[in-house]
C-alpha positions as CSV (number, residue, x, y, z in Angstrom):
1,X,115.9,129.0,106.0
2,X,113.6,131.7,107.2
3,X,112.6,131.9,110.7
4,X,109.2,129.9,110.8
5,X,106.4,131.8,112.3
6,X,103.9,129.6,115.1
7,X,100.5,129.4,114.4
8,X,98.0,129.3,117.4
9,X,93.6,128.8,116.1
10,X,93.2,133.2,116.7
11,X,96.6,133.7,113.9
12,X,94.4,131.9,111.1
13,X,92.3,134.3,110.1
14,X,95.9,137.0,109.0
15,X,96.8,136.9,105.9
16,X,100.0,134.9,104.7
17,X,102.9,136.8,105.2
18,X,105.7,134.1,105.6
19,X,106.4,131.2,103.9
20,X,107.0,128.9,106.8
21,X,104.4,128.2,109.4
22,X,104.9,126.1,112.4
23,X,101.3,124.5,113.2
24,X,100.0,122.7,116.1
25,X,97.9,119.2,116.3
26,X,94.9,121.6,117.4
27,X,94.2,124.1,114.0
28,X,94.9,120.5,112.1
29,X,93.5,120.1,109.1
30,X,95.7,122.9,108.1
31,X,94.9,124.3,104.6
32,X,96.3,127.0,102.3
33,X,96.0,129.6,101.7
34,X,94.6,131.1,105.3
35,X,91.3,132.2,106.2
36,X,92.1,136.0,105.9
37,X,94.0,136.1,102.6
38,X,93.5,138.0,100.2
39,X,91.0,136.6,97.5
40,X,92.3,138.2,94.3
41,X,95.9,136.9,94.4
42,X,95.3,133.4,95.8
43,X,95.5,129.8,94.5
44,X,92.3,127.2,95.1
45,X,92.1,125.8,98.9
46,X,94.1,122.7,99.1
47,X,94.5,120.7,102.5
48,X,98.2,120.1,103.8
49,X,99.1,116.9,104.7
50,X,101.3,118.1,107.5
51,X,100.6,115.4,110.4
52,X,101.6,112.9,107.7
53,X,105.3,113.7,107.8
54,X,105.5,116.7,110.4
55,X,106.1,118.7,107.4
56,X,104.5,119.5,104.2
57,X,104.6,122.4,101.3
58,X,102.0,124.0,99.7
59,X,101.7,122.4,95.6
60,X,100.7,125.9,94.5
61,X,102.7,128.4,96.7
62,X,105.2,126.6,98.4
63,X,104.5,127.7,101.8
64,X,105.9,125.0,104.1
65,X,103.8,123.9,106.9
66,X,105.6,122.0,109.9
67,X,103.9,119.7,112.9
68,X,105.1,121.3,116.0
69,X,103.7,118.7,118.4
């Protein structure tokens, strides 16, 4: 499993560069892709139902987000 990156609130607007994120209760409702991502080569906005379960995957991309509080 890759090493999971921690996103803070200023980290959203990078683009997606890993496939596992580690998201705190504050940037919640998380959704993919990120603000900052590239436009040509991403997949329509879809909310991620992370505090549901404490971890969740994106349906189009797979990016796996996980609750870290």
């Amino acid at each position: 499993m890759p090493n999971p990156k921690t996103v803070d609130q200023e980290d959203l607007d990078v683009p997606n560069e890993t496939m596992v994120h580690e998201v705190h209760s504050n940037v919640l409702p998380i959704h993919c892709p990120m603000p900052g991502s590239s436009l040509w080569n991403s997949h329509p906005r879809v909310y991620i139902p992370v505090e549901e379960t404490g971890s969740a995957k994106c349906p189009y991309c797979g990016c796996e987000y996980i609750l870290k509080d």
